[in-house]
N, C-alpha and C positions, 0 to 999 in steps of 0.2 A: 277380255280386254276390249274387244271390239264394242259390246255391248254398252261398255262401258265410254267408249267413245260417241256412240250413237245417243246415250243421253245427255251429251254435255256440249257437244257441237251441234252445228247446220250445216255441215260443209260432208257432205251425203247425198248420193244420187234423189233423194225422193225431194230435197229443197234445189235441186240446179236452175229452175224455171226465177227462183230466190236471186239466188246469190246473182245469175245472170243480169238482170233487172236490176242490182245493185250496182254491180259492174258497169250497166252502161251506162245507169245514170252517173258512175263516176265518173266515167271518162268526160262527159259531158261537162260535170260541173264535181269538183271533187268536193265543195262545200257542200253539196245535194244528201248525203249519207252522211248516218251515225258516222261519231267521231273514231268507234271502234273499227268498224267495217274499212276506215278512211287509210286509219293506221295499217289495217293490213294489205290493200290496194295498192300504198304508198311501197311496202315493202316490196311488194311484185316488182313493181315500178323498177327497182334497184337490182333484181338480178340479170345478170346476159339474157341477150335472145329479144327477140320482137316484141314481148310483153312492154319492156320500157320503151318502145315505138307506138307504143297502142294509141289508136283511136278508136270511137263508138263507134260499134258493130254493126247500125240500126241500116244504115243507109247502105253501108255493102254489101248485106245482107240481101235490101230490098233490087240494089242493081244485079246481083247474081239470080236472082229469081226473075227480074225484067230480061236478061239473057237467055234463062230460061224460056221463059215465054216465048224468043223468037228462033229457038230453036238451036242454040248454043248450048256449051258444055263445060263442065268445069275441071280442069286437068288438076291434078298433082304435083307442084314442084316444088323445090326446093324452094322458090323467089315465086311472087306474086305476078302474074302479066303485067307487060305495061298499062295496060289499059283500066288497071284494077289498082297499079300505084297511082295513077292520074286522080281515078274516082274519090282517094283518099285525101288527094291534094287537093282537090278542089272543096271536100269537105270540110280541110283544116283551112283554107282561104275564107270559106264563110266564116266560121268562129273565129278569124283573125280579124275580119273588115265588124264583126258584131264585139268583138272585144274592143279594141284599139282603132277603128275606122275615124273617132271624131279627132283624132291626133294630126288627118288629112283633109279635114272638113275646110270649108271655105266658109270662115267666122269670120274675118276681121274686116269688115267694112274699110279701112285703111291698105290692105293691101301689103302690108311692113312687113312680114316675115314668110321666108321660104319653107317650101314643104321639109319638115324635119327626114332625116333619112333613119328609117323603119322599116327593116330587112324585112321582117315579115309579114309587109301588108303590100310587097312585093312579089306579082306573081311569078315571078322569077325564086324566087324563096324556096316555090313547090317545083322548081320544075316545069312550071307553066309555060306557055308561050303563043304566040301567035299562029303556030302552028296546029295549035289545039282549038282556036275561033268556033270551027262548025261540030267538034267533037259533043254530042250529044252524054251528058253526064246526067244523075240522078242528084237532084238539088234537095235531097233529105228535106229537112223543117224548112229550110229556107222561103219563105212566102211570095220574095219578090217576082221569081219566075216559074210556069208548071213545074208540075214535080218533074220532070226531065227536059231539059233546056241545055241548051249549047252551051259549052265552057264564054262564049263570048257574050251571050245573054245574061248568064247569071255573071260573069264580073260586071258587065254594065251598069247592073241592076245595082248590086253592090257600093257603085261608085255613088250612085245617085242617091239610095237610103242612106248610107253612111257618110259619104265625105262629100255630099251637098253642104247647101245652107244650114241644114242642121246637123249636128254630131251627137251622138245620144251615149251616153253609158249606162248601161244597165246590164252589164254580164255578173259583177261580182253580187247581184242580188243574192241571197242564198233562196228563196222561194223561185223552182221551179215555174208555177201557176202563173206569178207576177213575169217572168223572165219571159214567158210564152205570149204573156196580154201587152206587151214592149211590142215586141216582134209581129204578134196579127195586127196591130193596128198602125205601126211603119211600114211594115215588110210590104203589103200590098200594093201601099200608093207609093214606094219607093220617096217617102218623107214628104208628098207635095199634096198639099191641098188643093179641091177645087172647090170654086168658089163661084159664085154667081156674081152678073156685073153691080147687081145692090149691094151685094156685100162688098165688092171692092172698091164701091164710092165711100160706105161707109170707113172704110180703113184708111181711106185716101182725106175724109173729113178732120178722123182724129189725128193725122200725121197734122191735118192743114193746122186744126185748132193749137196743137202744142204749139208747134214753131211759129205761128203766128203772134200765139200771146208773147211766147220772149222774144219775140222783135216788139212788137207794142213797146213792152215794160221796160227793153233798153232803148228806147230813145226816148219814150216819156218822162222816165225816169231814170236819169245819164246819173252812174258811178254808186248806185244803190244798191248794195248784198240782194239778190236775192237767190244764187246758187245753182243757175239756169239749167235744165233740162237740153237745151239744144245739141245736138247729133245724137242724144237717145229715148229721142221723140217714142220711136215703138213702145215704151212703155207704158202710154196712153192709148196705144191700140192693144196690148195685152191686157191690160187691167178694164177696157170696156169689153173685150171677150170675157173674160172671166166673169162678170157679173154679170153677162148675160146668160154664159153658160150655166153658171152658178144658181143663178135667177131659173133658169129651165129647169133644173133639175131639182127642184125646191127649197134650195138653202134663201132663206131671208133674213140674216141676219151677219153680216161680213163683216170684219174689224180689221184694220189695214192700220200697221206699225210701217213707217219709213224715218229716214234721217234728212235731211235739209236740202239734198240735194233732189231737185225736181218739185220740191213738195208744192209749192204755189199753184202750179201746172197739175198736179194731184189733185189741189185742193176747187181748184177750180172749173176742169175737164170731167175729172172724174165722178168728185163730188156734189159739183154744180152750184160750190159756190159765188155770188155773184161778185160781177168780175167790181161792180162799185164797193163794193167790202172791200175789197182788196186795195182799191185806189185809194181808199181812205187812210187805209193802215198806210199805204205809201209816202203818203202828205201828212203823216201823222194825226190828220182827225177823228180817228178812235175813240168813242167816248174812255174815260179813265173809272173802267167799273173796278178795277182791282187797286190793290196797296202795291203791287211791283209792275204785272205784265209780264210780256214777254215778247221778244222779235218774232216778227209775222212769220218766220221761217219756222219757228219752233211751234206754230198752233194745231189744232186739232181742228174737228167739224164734223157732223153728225147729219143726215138728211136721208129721206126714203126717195128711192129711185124705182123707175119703170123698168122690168124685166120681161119677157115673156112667160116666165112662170107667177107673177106678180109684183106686187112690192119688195122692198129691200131695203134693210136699213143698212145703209152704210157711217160707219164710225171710223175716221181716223185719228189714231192715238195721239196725246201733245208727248213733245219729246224732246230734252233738251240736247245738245250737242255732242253728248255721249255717244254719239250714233247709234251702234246696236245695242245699248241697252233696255232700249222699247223694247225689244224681242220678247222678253220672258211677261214683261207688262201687259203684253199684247195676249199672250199664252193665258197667263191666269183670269185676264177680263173675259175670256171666248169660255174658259174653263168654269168661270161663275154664270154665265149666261144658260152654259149647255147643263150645270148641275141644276140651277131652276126650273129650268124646262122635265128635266128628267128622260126616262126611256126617250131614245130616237133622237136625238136632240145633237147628235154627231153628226148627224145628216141637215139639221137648219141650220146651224153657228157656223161659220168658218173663219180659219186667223188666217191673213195672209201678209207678207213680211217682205219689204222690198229692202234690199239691202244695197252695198257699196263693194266693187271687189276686194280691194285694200281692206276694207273694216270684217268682211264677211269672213276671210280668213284669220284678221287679226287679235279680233275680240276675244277674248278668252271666254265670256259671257254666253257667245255662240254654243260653245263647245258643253257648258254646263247645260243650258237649254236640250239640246239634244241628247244629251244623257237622260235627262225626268222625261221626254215626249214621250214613251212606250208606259211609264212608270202609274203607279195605283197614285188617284189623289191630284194627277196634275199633266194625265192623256189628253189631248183636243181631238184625237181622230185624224191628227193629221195639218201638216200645215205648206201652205204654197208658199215655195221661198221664188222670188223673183230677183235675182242680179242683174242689175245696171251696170255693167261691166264697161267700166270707161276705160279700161286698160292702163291704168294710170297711178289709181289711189286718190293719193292728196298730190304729191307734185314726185314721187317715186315711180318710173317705169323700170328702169333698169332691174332684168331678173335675176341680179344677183344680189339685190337688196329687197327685191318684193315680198316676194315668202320662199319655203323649202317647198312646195309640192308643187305639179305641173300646172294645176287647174287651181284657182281660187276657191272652188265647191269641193275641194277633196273633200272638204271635211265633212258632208252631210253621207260620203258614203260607209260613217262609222254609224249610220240608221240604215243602211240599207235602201236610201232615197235615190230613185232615180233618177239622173238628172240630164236635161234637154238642154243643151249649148246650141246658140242658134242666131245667125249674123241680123244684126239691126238693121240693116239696110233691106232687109227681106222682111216685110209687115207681113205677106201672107203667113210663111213660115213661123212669123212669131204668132200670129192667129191659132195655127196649128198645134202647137208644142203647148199652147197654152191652155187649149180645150184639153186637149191629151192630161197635161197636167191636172187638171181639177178633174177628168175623170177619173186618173189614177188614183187622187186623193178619196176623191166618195168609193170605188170601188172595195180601198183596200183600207181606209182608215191612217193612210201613213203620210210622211212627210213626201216632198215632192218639188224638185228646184228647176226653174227655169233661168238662163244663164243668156241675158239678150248682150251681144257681144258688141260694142257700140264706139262710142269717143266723146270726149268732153269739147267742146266748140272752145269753151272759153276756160279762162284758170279757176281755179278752184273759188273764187271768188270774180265777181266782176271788175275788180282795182287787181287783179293777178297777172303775170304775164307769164305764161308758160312756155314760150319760146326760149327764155331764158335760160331752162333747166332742161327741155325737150326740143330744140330747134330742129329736128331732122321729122318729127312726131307731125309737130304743129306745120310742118310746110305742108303734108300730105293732108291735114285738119283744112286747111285756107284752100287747098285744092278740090276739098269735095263739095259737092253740088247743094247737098243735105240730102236724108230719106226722102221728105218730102218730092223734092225734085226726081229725086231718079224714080219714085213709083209713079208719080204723077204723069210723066212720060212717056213710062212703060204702058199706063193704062191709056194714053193718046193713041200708041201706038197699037194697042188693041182695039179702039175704035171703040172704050167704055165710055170714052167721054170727050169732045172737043176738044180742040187746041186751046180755045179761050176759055178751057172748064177750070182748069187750077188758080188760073187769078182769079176768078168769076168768085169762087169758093173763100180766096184769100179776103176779097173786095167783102165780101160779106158779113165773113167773121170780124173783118174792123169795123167796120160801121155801128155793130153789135157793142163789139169793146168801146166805143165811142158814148154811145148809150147808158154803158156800164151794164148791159148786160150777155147774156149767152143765148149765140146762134144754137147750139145744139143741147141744150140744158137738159139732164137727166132725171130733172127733181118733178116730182109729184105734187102739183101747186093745190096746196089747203088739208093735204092727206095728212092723218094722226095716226102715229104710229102706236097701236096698242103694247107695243113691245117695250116701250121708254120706261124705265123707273121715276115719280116722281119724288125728287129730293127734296123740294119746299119743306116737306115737316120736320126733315134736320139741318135745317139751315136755319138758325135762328141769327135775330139781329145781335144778339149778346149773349154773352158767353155765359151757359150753366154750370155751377160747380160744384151743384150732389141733387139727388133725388131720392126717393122713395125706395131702399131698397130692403123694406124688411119682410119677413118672409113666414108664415105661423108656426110654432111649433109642432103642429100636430102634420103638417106639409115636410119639416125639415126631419122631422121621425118616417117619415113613409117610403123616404127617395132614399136614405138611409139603410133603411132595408132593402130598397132594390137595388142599390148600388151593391151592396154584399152579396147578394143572394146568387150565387155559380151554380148554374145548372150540374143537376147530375152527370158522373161520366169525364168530368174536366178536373183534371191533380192539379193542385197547383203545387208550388214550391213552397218550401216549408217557414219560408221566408214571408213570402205572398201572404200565404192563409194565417201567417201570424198579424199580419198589416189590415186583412179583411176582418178578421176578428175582432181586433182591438175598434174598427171602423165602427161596426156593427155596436159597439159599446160606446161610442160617442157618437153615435147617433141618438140612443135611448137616454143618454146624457149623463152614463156611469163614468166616463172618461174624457177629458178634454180633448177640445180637437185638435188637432196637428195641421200641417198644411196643407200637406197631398188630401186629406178630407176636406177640408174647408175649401180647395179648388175645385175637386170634382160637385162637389153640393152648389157651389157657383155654377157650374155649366148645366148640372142638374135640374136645378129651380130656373134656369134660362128655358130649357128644351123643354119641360111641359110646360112652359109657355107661351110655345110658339116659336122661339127664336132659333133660330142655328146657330150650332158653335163647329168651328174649324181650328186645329190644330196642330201643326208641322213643322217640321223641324229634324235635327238630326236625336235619333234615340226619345223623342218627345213622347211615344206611347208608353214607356216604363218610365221615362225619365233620366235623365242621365246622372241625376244623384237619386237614383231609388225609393221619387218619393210618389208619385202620381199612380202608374196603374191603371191608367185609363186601360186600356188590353191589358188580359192575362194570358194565362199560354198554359195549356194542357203540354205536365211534363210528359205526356209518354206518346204522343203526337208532336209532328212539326210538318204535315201538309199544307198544303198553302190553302189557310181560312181555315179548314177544319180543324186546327189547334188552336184557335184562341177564341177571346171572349170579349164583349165589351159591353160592361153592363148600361153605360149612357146610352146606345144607343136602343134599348132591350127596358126602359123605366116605362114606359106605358103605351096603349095600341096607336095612341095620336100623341106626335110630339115633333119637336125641331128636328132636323138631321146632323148626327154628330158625326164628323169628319173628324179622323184622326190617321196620319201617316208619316211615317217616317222618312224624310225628304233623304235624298241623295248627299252623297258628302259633298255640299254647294251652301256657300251664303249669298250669293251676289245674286245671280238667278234666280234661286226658291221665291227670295225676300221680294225681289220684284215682281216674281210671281203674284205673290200674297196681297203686295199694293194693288196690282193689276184686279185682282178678286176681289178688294175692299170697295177697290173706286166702282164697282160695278154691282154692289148687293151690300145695300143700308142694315139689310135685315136679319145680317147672320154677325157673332162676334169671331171676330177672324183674327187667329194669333198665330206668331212665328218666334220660336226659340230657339236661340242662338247655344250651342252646347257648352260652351264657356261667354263671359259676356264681351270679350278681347277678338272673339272671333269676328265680329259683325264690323270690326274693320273693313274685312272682304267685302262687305257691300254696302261701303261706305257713300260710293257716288247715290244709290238707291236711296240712302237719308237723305243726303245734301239735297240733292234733283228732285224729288218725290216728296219722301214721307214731310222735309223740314218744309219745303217752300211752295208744293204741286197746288195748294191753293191761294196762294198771293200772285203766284203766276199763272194760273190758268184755271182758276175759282175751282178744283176739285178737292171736295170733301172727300174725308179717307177716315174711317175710324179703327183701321189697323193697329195691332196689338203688338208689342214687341218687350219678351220677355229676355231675360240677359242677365240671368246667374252674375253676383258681384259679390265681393266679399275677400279680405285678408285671411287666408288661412294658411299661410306660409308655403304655398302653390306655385311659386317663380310671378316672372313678369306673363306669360300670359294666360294665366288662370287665374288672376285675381282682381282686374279691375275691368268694368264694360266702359273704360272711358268717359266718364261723367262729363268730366269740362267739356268734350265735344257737344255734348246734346245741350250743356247749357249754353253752351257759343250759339248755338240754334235757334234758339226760343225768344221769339218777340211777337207780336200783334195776337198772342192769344192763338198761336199756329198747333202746338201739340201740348199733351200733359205729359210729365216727368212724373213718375212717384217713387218712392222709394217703401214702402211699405214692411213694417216690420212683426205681424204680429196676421195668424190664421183667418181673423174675422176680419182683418184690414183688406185682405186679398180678396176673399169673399164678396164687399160690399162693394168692395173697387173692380170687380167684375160685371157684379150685374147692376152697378152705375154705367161703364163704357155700353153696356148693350142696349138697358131700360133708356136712359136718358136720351131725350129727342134733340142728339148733335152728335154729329160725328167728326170727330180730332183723333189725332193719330194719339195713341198713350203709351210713355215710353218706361218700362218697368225694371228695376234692376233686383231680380230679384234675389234672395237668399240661397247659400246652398249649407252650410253647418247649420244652420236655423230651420231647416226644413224636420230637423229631428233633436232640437235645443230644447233640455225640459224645462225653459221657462217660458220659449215663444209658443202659445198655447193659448187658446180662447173656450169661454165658456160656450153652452150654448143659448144661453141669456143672448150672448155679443153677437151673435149670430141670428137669435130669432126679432131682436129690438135696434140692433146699434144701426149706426149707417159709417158710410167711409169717414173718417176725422181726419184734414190736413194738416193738425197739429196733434200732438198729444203728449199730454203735460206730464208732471211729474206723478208717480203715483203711490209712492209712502209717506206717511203722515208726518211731512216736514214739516217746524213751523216756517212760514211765507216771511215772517217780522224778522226771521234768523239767517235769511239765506242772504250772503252778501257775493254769490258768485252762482251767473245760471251758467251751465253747457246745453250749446244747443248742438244737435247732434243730428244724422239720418243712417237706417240703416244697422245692418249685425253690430257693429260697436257700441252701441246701448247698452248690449247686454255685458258689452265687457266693463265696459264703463259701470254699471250700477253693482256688479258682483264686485268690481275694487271698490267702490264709495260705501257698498253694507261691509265689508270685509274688515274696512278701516275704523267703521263709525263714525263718517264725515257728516254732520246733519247742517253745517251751513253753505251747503252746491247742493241746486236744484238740478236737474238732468229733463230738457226739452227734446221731443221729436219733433225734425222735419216730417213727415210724411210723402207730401205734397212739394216739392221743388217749383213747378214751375204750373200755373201762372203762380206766383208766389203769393200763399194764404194771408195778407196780409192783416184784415181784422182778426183773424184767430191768434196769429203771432202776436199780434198789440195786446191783446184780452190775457195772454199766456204771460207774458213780461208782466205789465202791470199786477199780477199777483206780487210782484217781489219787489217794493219800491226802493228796498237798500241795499239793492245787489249793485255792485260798481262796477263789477267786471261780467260782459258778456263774451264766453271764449264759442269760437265754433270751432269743433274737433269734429275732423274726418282720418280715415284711415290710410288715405290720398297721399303722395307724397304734396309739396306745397305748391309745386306747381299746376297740379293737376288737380282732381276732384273738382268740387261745388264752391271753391274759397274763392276766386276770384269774383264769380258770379255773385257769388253772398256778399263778397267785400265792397262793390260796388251797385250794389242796390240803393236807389237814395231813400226808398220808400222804408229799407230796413234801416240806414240812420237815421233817417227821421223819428223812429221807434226809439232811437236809445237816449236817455235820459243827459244832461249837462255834464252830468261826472260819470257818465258810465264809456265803458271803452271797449272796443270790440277788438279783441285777442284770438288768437289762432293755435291750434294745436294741432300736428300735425305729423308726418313724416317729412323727411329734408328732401328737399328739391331734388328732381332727378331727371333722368332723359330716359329711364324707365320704368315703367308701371310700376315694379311692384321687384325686390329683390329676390336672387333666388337661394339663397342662402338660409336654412332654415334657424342657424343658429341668428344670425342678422337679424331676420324677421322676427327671433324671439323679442332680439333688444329694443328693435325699434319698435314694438307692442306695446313695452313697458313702459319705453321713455316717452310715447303717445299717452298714455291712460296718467301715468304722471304728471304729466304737463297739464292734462284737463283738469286736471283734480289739485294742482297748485303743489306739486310737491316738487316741481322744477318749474323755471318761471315759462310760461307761455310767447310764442312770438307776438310782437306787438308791430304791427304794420307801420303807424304812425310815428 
């Protein structure tokens, strides 16, 4: 029996030195240990006796041996000496001021709230008291004071690292390592930087430059949005720490997402742009390069700045007033930058992300975001979050309407982000926290939030009155001095700098502004940044709409076989190797090809040519209707990488890099991801599928904001991909339609391409068109899911080695054109329903058209297609939409398509009845209304007639 014990347990004298070690790091941190080990600690925990009293043994240990030392004893009792409950309490007093100290910290530049009461950050909690002042204790890991220091040294110490200027949390980390690199590098200087008196002129310049410029811009320009940065100026001295730090340590290439609030001040201090730009845009003289624009608040700006470890390109992202939805925009531009670069490239790209308190908890977008940061496919290594912490929001203080958690940044501690809360009115302090911060991030690869605790001067607008909503807020607002002023002071008062040095500085920087330009300009005057992509060669003056994309037979035979060919050692499913087989056979051209082949052969003939393909989404590696197969999966493995296979990226020694991952359950995030990754790499085709095409609702503001308008408002080219499963297959309302009429509400000035494409070699050629072709538009694809395995949607390999993409395609059984007195023009799986009832019946006078191509709408091919048939009278467009929704509106008001129709010809509809829902969910329903659609097209119930 015993023996029997000894092989199945650790809990055995010869592993004590084990289990001990485990024990204490639980006490310590119970996240610290297996989840098993945790459970059974836990359990101890719960029965009578001092075990459910326990504290780490580390420290009592080492002070009964310091007793030792001087020649003391250690007695027997029942109950511990006083002097050894003390040692304990002071021990749990540390872990209380390092857990919960910033709940006492002195944040609030305003002054408004009293110290919350917090029994045990109370040294009265333990026992403690002033009676214990000179009592000499053993301060275990505690840094702030020697390892033994007075009960009244180490609280001192205590008070001043934790419930100073700054408050830190970082106990719930689960990483031991990181929890220790928190602590050696506060604990010591007890949170306070020193600084030299150049560095504190310099901290004193940026406070002067922010709040100087928004006094400039409100009186030059009285009653004008611009969403003023004043009383949280420090964020101008954070973000030129950080790029310099950033800059020393060799990252040169930073990308900076914020929202509207400060951005001019960003754009201008930080940036370096100049400040006569800015006037411009004020007075409206802008030239008008674009078809829309956008408010000065919303723009972007790009420029290389002087570091001490050299150049730096700084980019900040354009953003419309979605506030944090940059976030993830920002993530995937930093994410395409660092995958070009390749190895080490976590260490030059950095994203860094200023947010709003209000928005930074509100966003739900936030929350998606930090879900993928750790994730394969869409890591940055880490990103600097910086709150602007106005305390406020939009015009909401009251905490019983703001959020449900104590802190605005709860949320980043579901990554295990550190995060530095730390009062705006203290520039040094924010200097501090902020180095720390971009240390922590290169150290560890991880997220890392800095929380400047500040006020909003003025209402959320410049025409705002916040007294209104906050009159107790805003008196205490009209009573402060600003940062500027109280550092300014403080450094007279050190003798950094004269009395007359703060105007002297202010006098300066206007005179500057006056000029239109900048006293302290960051930018590198005449420097080219090698780092830039140039986009000229997909920017054409007019729009392309097909190229060259056929490919030789003897090329579309070879990728073929390496696309099938699974290394020895990998089962696949019985499924699978039925799919590779038949693959294998339409490649040699025994078999037609299907879809899932004629897509992978499209990324295939991309990637030995050079180009990248990327592909994400949820379930997009198999596919989420079982047709694709990019990854296979060894069934008798599932370790993470060594069970699967992906032959795209394994076709030959040089070729593109094929990215393929299966994104998180998120649309709204990923997608902006993906934009973010388009707008920043011409040279890859970069696509995101939606798992049903109803889903991409959820990121819905990411089309409107981005993919529909990001270049009439802010000239950025995007040739992002967006695939979206569509199709009636009696699947309820949201599994059956991707919303069409939205995307055709969308489309004007030649902004994206819609397709609807219905046939294997269609996709194929409409693939490596979006990649070959020198212009990048966003192309919006709806694509099939019964038709992914329909034995009639199928192409030869003729259509694949010769055709190119067709935005129409006409009829294709030998009607006579003299006989047809009715076309259907149609997009999409109903085609096929449509032509199986028109043979079934024997109808030979209705011709049956495809759209392909929606949008720019093919209008010579359309003409060329109709005019085959000049005694058709009736042109009906059937969709399987109900009538208010789909492509009929859009179709119906095309003037360019009546113009096309003849004197006596009439344009009639088929349809489903109007509804306030996609798609019904009733399957017997959906039979009917199948039939009475396919009827109606075909004239065997009369068609709706608009007119």
């Amino acid at each position: 029996m015993m023996n029997q014990l000894f092989g199945t347990t650790v809990l055995f004298g010869g592993n004590a030195p084990f289990v001990e070690d485990l024990y204490e790091r639980y006490l310590d941190d119970p996240a610290s240990v297996p989840g098993q080990w945790r459970d059974y600690f836990d359990k101890l925990a719960l029965l009578p006796g001092p075990v459910a009293r326990d504290v780490p043994h580390l420290p009592v240990v080492n002070a009964f041996a310091e007793q030792a030392k001087r020649g003391g004893y250690c007695a027997v009792s029942a109950q511990p000496p006083a002097d050894d409950r003390k040692q304990v309490a002071v021990l749990q007093l540390i872990r209380a001021y390092r857990t919960r100290g910033a709940l006492w910290a002195n944040l609030d530049p305003l002054r408004r709230e009293g110290r919350p009461d917090i029994s045990d950050l109370d040294p009265a909690f333990y026992a403690l008291s002033d009676a214990d002042i000179n009592t000499p204790f053993n301060a275990g890991s505690f840094k702030g004071v020697p390892e033994r220091a007075t009960y009244g040294q180490i609280y001192a110490a205590l008070r001043e690292t934790y419930c100073g200027t700054i408050g830190t949390e970082y106990m719930y980390i689960n990483s031991f390592a990181e929890r220790r690199w928190v602590q050696a590098r506060l604990e010591p200087i007890h949170a306070r930087g020193t600084y030299t008196s150049a560095q504190k002129l310099r901290f004193l310049e940026r406070l002067t430059a922010a709040e100087t410029l928004e006094r400039y811009l409100h009186t030059k320009y009285v009653g004008q949005k611009r969403f003023s940065l004043e009383g949280g100026e420090s964020l101008i001295v954070a973000l030129d720490e950080l790029v310099r730090v950033a800059g020393g340590n060799g990252v040169d290439d930073i990308v900076i997402g914020m929202a509207h609030r400060g951005r001019l001040n960003v754009l201008v201090n930080t940036l370096g742009k100049a400040p006569s730009m800015l006037f411009e845009e004020f007075e409206g003289k802008k030239p008008l390069e674009l078809t829309s624009g956008d408010v000065k608040y919303h723009l972007g700006y790009s420029s290389s700045v002087s570091t001490p470890g050299g150049p730096c390109q700084l980019t900040l992202a354009f953003n419309p007033s979605h506030l944090e939805i940059v976030n993830p925009v920002v993530a995937g531009s930093v994410y395409s930058r660092q995958h070009r670069r390749g190895d080490g490239a976590q260490d030059k790209v950095l994203p860094v992300l200023i947010h709003g308190d209000a928005a930074v908890a509100g966003q739900g977008v936030n929350q998606e975001m930090l879900n993928f940061c750790k994730t394969r496919g869409f890591g940055t290594g880490g990103t600097v979050h910086i709150v602007v912490n106005n305390q406020i929001g939009f015009t909401t203080s009251d905490p019983r309407d703001l959020r449900s958690t104590i802190y605005c940044t709860d949320i980043f501690k579901m990554v295990d982000a550190p995060i530095f809360h730390v009062n705006g009115d203290d520039p040094e302090a924010v200097a501090l926290v902020t180095r720390l911060a971009l240390e922590y991030r290169m150290e560890f690869k991880k997220d890392v939030v800095v929380d400047i605790v500040c006020f909003r001067k003025l209402g959320h607008n410049e025409q705002d009155e916040p007294m209104v909503t906050q009159p107790l807020m805003y008196r205490r607002v009209a009573q402060h001095p600003g940062t500027r002023k109280l550092y300014a002071d403080k450094l007279v008062a050190e003798g950094v700098l004269t009395a007359d040095g703060p105007d002297d500085m202010i006098r300066d920087y206007r005179e500057h502004l006056d000029r239109g330009e900048l006293l302290y300009n960051p930018v590198i005057a005449g420097y080219t940044n090698p780092l830039l992509i140039d986009w000229t060669p997909f920017l054409p003056a007019k729009y392309i709409d097909n190229c060259d994309t056929t490919v030789p037979v003897r090329e579309i035979k070879r990728l073929s076989e390496r696309l099938t060919a699974i290394p020895e050692g990998i089962a696949l499913h019985s499924r699978v190797r039925k799919i590779m087989d038949d693959r294998r056979q339409m490649g040699q051209g025994n078999l037609p090809f299907d879809w899932g082949m004629a897509e992978n052969l499209a990324y295939a003939t991309l990637l030995v040519s050079g180009y990248g393909v990327r592909l994400t989404g949820e379930d997009v590696c198999r596919g989420t209707f079982f047709h694709r197969h990019a990854v296979v999966h060894d069934q008798n493995r599932e370790e993470r990488g060594a069970g699967s296979y992906t032959p795209l990226a394994s076709l030959q020694e040089k070729q593109g890099d094929f990215q393929c991952y299966d994104s998180v359950l998120s649309e709204e995030a990923v997608l902006a991801f993906e934009y973010g990754y388009a707008t920043s790499n011409p040279f890859d085709l970069v696509i995101w599928e939606a798992q049903f095409g109803d889903f991409v609702n959820c990121a819905q503001v990411v089309i409107d904001q981005f993919i529909a308008s990001g270049e009439a408002k802010w000239g950025r080219a995007c040739g992002l991909t967006l695939f979206l499963p569509h199709g009636y297959e009696g699947q309820g309302p949201e599994h059956s339609s991707a919303r069409i009429e939205r995307f055709m509400q969308l489309c004007a000035e030649m902004n994206m391409e819609v397709c609807q494409p219905t046939t294997p070699a269609q996709v194929f050629h409409m693939l490596r068109r979006q990649a070959i072709r020198k212009q990048r538009k966003p192309l919006v694809v709806f694509t099939p899911k019964s038709l992914l395995r329909h034995k009639e949607a199928v192409s030869t390999l003729d259509e694949l080695v010769k055709g190119r993409f067709q935005h129409v395609i006409g009829e294709v059984d030998p009607l006579d054109p003299q006989k047809i007195t009715r076309v259907v023009l149609c997009s999409g799986k109903v085609y096929y329903e449509l032509i199986a009832a028109r043979r079934q019946r024997n109808i030979a006078h209705i011709a049956i058209v495809r759209l392909e191509q929606l949008y720019p709408f093919p209008q010579e091919a359309f003409e060329a297609e109709l005019a085959r048939y000049p005694k058709a009278t009736e042109i009906v467009w059937c969709q399987e939409e109900p009538r208010n929704q789909g492509a009929w509106y859009w179709i119906a008001s095309r003037q360019h398509l009546s113009r096309s129709l003849g004197k006596t010809q009439d344009l009639l509809l088929a349809s489903r009845p109007a509804s306030p829902a996609p798609a019904v969910g009733y399957y017997s329903k959906h039979n009917a209304q199948q039939q009475a659609l396919i009827d109606s097209a075909l004239g065997e119930i009369g068609p709706y007639n608009p007119a």
